[in-house]
VEXKOLKE-867857 format. One record per atom (N, C-alpha, C): x, y, z. Coordinates in steps of 0.001 Angstrom, whole numbers, plus 500000, padded with zeros to 6 digits. Example, Ala and Ser with C-alpha at 12.3 -4.5 7.8 and 13.67 -1.06 7.14 Angstrom:
2
<u 513190, v 494310, w 507800> $
<u 512300, v 495500, w 507800> $
<u 513200, v 496700, w 507800> $
<u 512850, v 497750, w 507080> $
<u 513670, v 498940, w 507140> $
<u 512900, v 500030, w 507870> $
***
This chain:
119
<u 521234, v 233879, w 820992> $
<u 521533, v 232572, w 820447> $
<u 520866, v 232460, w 819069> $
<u 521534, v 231671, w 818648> $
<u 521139, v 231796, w 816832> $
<u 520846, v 230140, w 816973> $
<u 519332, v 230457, w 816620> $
<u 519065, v 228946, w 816470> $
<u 518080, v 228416, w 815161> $
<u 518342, v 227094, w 814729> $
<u 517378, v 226753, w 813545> $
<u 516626, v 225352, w 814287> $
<u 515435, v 225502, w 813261> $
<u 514677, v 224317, w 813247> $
<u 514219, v 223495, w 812028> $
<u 514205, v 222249, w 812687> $
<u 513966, v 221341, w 811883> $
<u 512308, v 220641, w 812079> $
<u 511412, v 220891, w 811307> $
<u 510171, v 220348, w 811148> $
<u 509853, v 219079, w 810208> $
<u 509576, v 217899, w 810892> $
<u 509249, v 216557, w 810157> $
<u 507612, v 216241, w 809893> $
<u 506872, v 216711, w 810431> $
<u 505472, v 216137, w 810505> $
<u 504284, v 217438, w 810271> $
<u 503593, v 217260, w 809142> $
<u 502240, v 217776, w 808891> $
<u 501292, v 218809, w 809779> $
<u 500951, v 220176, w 809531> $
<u 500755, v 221171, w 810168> $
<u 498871, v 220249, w 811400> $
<u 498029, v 218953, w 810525> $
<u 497458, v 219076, w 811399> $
<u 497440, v 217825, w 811894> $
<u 498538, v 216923, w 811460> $
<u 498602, v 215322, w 811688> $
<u 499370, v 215022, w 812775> $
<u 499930, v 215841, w 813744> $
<u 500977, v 216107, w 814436> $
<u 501288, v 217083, w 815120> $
<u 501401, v 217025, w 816568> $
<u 501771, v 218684, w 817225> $
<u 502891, v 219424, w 816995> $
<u 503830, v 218483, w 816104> $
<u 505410, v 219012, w 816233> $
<u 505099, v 220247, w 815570> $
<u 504367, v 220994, w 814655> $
<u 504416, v 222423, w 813746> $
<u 503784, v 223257, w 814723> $
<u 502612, v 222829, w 815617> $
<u 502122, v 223908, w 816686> $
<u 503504, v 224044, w 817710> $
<u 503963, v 223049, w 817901> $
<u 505247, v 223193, w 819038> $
<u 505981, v 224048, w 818723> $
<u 506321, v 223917, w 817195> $
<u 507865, v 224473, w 816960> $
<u 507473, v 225771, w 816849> $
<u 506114, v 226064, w 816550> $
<u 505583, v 227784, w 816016> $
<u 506032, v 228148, w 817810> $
<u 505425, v 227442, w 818201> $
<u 505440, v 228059, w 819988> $
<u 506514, v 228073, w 820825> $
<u 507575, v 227249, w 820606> $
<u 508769, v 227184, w 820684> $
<u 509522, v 228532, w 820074> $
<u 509565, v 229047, w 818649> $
<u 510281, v 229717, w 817829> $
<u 509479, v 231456, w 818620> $
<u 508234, v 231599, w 818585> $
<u 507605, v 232950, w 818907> $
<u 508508, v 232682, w 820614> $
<u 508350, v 231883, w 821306> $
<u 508727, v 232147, w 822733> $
<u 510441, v 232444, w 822604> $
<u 510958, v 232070, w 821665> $
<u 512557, v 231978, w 821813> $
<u 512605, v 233750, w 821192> $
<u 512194, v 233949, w 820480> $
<u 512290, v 234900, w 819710> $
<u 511623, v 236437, w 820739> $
<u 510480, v 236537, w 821464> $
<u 510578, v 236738, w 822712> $
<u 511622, v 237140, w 823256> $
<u 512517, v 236216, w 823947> $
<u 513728, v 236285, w 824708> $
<u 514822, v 236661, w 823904> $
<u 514858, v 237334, w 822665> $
<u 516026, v 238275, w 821652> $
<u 516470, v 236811, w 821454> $
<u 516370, v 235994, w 821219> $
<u 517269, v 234612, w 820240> $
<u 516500, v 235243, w 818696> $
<u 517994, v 234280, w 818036> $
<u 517343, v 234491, w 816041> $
<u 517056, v 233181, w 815723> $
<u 516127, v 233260, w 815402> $
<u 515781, v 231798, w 814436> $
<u 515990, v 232292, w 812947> $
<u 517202, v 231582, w 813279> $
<u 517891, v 231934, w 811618> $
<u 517159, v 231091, w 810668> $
<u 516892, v 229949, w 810502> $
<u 515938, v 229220, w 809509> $
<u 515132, v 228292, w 810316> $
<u 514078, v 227662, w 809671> $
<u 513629, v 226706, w 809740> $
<u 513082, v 225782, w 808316> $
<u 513579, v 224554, w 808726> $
<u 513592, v 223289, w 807304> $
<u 512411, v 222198, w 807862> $
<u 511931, v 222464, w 806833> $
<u 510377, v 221799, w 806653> $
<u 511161, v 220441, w 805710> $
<u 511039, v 219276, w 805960> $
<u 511613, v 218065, w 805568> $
<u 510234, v 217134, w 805622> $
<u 510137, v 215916, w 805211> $
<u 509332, v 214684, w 805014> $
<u 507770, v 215287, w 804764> $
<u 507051, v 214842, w 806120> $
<u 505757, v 215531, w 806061> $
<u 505578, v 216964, w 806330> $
<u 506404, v 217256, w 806859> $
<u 506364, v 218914, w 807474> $
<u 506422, v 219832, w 806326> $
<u 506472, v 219216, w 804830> $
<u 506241, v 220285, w 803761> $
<u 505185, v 221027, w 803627> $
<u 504033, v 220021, w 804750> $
<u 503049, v 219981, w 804154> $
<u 502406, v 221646, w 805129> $
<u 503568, v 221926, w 805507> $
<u 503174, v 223548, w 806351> $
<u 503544, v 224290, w 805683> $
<u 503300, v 224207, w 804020> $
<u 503966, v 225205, w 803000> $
<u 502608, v 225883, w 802534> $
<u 502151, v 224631, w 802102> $
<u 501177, v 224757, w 801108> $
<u 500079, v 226292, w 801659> $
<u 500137, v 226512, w 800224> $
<u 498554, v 228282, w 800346> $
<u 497924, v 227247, w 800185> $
<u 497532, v 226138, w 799760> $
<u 496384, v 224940, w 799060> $
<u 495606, v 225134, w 800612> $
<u 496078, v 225170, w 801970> $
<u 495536, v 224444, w 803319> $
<u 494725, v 225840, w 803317> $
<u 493327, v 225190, w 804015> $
<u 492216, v 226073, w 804394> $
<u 491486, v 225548, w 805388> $
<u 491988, v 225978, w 806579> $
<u 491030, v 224803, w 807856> $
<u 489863, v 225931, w 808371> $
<u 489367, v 225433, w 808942> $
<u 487948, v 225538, w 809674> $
<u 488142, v 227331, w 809792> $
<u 487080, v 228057, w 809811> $
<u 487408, v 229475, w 810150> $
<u 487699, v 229159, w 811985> $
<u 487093, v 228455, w 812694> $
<u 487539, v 228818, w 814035> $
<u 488741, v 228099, w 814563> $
<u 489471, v 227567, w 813548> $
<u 490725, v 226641, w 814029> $
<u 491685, v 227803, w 813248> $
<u 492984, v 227282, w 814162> $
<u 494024, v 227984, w 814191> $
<u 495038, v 227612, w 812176> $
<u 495497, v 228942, w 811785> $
<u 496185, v 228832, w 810349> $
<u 497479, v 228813, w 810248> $
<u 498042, v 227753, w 811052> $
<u 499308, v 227061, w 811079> $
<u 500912, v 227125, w 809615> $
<u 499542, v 227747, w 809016> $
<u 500574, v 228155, w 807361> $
<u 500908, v 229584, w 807259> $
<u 499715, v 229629, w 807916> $
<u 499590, v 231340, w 808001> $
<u 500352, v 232315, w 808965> $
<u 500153, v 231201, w 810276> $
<u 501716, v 231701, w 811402> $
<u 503496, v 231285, w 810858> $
<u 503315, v 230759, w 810002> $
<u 504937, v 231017, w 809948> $
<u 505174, v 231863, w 808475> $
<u 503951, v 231781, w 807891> $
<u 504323, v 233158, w 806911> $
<u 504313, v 234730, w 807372> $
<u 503815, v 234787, w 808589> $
<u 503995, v 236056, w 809516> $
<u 505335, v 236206, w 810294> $
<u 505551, v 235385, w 810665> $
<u 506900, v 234465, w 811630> $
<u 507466, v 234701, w 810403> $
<u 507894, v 234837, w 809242> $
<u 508987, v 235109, w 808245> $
<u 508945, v 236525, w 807940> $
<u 507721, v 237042, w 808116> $
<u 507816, v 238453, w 807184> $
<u 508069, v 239324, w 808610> $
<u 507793, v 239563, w 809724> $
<u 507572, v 239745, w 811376> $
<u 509440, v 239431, w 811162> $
<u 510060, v 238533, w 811043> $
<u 511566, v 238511, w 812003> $
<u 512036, v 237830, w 810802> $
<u 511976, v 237859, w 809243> $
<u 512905, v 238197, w 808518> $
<u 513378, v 235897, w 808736> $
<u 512964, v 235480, w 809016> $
<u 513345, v 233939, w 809180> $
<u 512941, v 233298, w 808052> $
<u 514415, v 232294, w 807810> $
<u 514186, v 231922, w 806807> $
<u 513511, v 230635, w 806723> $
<u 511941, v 230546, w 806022> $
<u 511412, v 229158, w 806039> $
<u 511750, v 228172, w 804727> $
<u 512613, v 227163, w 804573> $
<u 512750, v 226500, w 803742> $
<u 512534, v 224735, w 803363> $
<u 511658, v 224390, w 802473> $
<u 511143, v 223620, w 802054> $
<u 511676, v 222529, w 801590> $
<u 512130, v 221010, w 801398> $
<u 513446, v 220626, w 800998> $
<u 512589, v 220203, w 799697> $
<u 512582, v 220405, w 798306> $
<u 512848, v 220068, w 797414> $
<u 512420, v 218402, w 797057> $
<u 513203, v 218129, w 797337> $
<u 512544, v 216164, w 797195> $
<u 511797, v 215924, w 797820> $
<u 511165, v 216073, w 799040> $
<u 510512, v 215804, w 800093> $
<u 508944, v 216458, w 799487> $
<u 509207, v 217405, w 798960> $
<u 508036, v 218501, w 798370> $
<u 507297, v 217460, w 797301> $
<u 508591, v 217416, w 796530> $
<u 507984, v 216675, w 795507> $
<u 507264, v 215674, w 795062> $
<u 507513, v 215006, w 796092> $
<u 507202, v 213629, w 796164> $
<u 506132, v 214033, w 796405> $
<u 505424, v 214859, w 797710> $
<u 503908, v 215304, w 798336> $
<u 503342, v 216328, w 797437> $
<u 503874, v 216488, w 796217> $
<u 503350, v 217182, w 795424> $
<u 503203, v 218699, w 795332> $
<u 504160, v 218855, w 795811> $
<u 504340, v 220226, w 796558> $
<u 505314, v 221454, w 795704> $
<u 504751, v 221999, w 794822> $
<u 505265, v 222846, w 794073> $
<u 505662, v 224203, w 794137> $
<u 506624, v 224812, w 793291> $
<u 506701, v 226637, w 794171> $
<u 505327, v 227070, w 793776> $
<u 504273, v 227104, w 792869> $
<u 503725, v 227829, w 792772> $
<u 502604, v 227304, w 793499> $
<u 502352, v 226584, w 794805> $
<u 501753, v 226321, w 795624> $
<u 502248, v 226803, w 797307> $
<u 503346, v 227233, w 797272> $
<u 504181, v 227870, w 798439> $
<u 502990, v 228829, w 799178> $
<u 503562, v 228658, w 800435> $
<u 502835, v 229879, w 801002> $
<u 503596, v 231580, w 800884> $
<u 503120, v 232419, w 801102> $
<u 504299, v 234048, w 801273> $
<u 505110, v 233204, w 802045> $
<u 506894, v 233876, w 801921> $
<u 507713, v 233367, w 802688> $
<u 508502, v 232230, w 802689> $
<u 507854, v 231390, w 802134> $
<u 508738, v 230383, w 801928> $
<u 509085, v 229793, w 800297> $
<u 510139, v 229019, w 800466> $
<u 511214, v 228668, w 799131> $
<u 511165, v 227368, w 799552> $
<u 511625, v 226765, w 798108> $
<u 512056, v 225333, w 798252> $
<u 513732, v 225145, w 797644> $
<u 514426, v 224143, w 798486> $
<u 515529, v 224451, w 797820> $
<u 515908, v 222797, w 798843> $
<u 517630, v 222725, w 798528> $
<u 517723, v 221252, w 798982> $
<u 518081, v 220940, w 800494> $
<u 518708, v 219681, w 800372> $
<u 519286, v 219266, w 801914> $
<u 520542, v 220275, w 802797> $
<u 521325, v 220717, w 801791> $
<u 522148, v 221580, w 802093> $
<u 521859, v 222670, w 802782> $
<u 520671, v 223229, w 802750> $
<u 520148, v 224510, w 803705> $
<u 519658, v 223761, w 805235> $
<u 519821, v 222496, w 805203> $
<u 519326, v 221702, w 806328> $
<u 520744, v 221681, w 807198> $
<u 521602, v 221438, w 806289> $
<u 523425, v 221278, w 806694> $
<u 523847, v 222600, w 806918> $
<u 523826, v 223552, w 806298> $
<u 524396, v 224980, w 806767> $
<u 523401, v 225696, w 807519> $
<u 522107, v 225040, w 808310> $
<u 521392, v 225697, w 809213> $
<u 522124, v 224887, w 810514> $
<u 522444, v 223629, w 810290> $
<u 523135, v 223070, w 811508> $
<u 524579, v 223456, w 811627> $
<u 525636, v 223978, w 811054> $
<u 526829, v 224483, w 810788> $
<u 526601, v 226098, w 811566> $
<u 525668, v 227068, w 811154> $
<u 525441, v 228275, w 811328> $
<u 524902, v 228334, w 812591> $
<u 524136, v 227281, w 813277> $
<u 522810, v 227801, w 814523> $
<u 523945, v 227487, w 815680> $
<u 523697, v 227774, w 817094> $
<u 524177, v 227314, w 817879> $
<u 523307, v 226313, w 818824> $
<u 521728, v 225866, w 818215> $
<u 521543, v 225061, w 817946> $
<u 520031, v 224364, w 817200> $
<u 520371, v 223272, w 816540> $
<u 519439, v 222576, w 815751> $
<u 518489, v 221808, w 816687> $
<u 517030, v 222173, w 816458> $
<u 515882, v 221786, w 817406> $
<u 515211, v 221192, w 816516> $
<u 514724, v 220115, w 816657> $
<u 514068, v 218860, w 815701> $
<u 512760, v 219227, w 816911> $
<u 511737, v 219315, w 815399> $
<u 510129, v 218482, w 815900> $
<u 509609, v 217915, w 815129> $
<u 509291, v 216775, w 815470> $
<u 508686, v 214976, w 815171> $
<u 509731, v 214243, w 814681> $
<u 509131, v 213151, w 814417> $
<u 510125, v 211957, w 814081> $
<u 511015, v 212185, w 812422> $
***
C-alpha cells in the first residue's frame, strides 16, 4: 500500500510527529511505501536543523531525516506555513524541501491512503 502523511503539530508540543514517526517505521515494516509526508501549520516545525533537545531525549528531526535517506520518502515542507514560522531552506533539516500545497494534493491523488496527525 502506498501511503502519505499529513503532519499538523510541532515535533515537541504535540504527540502527532512521535505518532506519525511510529506509525510510518511500523507501516514500512510491513513492505507499505510511504510515498511522502507534508509537514503543514505547526508541523514545519519538524524541519528545522535549528532544534537541539536534551542529549537524553529523543531527535524527532533527526528520525525523519533517517526515515528519508533509509526508504528514499519524500519529506515536504509547505512553503507558506514555513514562512510565516520562519522557516527557511537554509534552515531545513538533510532530506527535506519546501515547496507548496500541491504536493499535499498529489500525495492525496497518488497514496491509497492520506493519514492526518493533529488538528
Amino acid at each position: 500500500m502506498n501511503i502519505g502523511l499529513l503532519i499538523n503539530e510541532g515535533p515537541y508540543s504535540h504527540q502527532a510527529a512521535d505518532s506519525a514517526w511510529q506509525f510510518a517505521k511500523a507501516a514500512l515494516a510491513r513492505g507499505h511505501r510511504i510515498q511522502r509526508v507534508f509537514f503543514y501549520n505547526d508541523g514545519v516545525h519538524n524541519a528545522t536543523k535549528l532544534t537541539e533537545p536534551p542529549q537524553d531525549d529523543r531527535h524527532i528531526v533527526n528520525r525523519w531525516s533517517r526515515l528519508a535517506e533509509e526508504h528514499g520518502t519524500d519529506l515536504v515542507v509547505c512553503v507558506a506555513a514555513g514562512l510565516r514560522r520562519g522557516l527557511v531552506e537554509e534552515n531545513l533539516a538533510p532530506g527535506f524541501r519546501i515547496s507548496g500545497l500541491g504536493q499535499l494534493v498529489e500525495a492525496g491523488i497518488e497514496s491509497d491512503r492520506l493519514v492526518v496527525f493533529g488538528d
